[in-house]
Kinemage of the C-alpha trace (Angstrom):
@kinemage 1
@onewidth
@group {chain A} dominant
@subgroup {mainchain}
@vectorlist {calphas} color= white
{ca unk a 1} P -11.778 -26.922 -19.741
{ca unk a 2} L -11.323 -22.924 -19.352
{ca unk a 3} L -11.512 -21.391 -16.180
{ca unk a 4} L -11.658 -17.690 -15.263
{ca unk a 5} L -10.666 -16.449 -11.968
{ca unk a 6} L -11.653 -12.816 -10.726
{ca unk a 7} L -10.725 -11.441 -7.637
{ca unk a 8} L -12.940 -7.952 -6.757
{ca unk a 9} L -12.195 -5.874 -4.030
{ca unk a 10} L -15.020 -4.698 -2.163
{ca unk a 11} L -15.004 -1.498 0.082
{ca unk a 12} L -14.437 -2.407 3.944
{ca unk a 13} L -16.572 0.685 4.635
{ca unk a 14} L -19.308 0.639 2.438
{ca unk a 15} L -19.048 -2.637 0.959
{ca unk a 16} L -18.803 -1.011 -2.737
{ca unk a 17} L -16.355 -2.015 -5.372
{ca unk a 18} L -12.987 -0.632 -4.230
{ca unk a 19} L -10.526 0.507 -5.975
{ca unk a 20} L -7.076 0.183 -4.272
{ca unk a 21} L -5.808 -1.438 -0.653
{ca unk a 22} L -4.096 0.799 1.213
{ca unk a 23} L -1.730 -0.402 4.070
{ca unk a 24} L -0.154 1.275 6.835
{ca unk a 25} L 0.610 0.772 11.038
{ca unk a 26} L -0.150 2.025 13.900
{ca unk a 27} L 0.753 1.642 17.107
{ca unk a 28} L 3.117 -1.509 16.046
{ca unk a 29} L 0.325 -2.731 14.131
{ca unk a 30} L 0.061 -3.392 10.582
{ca unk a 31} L -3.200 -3.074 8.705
{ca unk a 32} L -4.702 -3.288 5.406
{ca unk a 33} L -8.154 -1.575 4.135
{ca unk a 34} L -9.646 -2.054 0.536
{ca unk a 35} L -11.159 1.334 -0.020
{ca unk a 36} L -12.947 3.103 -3.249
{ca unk a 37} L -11.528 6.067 -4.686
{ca unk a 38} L -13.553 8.814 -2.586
{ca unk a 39} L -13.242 6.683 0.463
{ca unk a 40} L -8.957 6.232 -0.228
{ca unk a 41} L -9.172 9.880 -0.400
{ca unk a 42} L -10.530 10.515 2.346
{ca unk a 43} L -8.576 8.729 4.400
{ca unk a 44} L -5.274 10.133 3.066
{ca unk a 45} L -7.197 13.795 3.819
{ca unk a 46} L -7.541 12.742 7.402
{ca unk a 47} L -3.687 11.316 8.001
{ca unk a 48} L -1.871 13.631 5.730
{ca unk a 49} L -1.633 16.551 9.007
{ca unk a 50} L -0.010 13.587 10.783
{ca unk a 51} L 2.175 12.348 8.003
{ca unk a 52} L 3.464 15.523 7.136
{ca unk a 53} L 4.102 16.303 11.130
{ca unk a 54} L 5.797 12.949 11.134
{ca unk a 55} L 9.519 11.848 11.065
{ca unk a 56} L 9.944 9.147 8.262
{ca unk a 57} L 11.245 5.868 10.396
{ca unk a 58} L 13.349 2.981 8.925
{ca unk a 59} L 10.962 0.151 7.543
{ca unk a 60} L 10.084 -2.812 9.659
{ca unk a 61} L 10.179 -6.616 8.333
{ca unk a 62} L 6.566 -6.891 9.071
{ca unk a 63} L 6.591 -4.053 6.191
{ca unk a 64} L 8.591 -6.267 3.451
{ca unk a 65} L 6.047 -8.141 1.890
{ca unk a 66} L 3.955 -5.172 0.946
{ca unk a 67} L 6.620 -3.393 -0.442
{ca unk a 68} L 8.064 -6.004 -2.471
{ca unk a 69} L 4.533 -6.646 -3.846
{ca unk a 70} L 4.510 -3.372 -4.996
{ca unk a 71} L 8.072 -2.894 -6.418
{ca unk a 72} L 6.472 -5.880 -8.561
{ca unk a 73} L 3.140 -4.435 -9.299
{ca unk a 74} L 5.580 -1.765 -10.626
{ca unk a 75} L 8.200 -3.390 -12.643
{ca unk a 76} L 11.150 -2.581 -9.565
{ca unk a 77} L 13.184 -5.622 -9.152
{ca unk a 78} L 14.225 -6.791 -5.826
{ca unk a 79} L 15.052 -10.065 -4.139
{ca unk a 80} L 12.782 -12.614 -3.177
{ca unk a 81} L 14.663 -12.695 0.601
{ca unk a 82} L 16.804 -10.683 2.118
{ca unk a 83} L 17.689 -6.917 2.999
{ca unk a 84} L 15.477 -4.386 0.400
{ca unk a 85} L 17.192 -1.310 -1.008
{ca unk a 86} L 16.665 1.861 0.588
{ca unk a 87} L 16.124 3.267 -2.455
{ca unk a 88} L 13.294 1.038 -2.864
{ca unk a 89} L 11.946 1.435 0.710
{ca unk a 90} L 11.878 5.193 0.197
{ca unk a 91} L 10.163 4.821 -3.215
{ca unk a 92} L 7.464 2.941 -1.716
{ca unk a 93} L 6.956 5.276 1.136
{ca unk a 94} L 6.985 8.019 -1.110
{ca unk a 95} L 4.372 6.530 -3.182
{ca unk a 96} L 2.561 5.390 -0.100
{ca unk a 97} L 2.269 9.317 0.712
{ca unk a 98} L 1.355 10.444 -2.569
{ca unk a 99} L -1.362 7.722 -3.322
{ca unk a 100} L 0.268 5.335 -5.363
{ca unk a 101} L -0.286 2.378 -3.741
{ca unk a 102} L -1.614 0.740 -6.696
{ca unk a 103} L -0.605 -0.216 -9.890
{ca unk a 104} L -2.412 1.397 -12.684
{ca unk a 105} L -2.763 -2.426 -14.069
């Protein structure tokens, strides 16, 4: 017997399809929003005065799943445990910043 399993994101806004998650923290808090494309880019319109007033700060732990997730989601090895590459960390901020929190998969 086949089985199919589809996940869909759906817009925590407007309860569309969305298009990408987007993490980030505030306050010591971590969050995570599934947003479409016009709402993703909205947001990043809105925080990008902040971000680019903003000093960059080392990553927490609380951070390391997400960005070994997306070192996968784009072919970057790193360890399952243990201390992540700065390299890596900055990557994944810098794509964080830029929009690229997704895969193009």
């Amino acid at each position: 017997m086949a089985r199919q399993v589809q996940i869909a994101l759906i817009d925590d806004i407007d309860g569309s399809e969305a298009s990408e998650s987007i993490a980030f923290s505030v306050g010591g808090q971590h969050f995570e929003i599934d947003l479409n494309t016009e709402h993703a880019e909205e947001f990043r319109a809105a925080i990008e005065p902040y971000i680019e007033a903003a000093r960059s700060s080392k990553s927490s732990t609380a951070e390391a799943p997400a960005i070994r997730a997306w070192a996968k989601e784009n072919n970057i090895q790193v360890n399952a445990r243990g201390r992540l590459n700065s390299e890596v960390i900055d990557a994944y901020h810098a794509a964080m910043r830029k929009g690229r929190g997704r895969s193009k998969s």
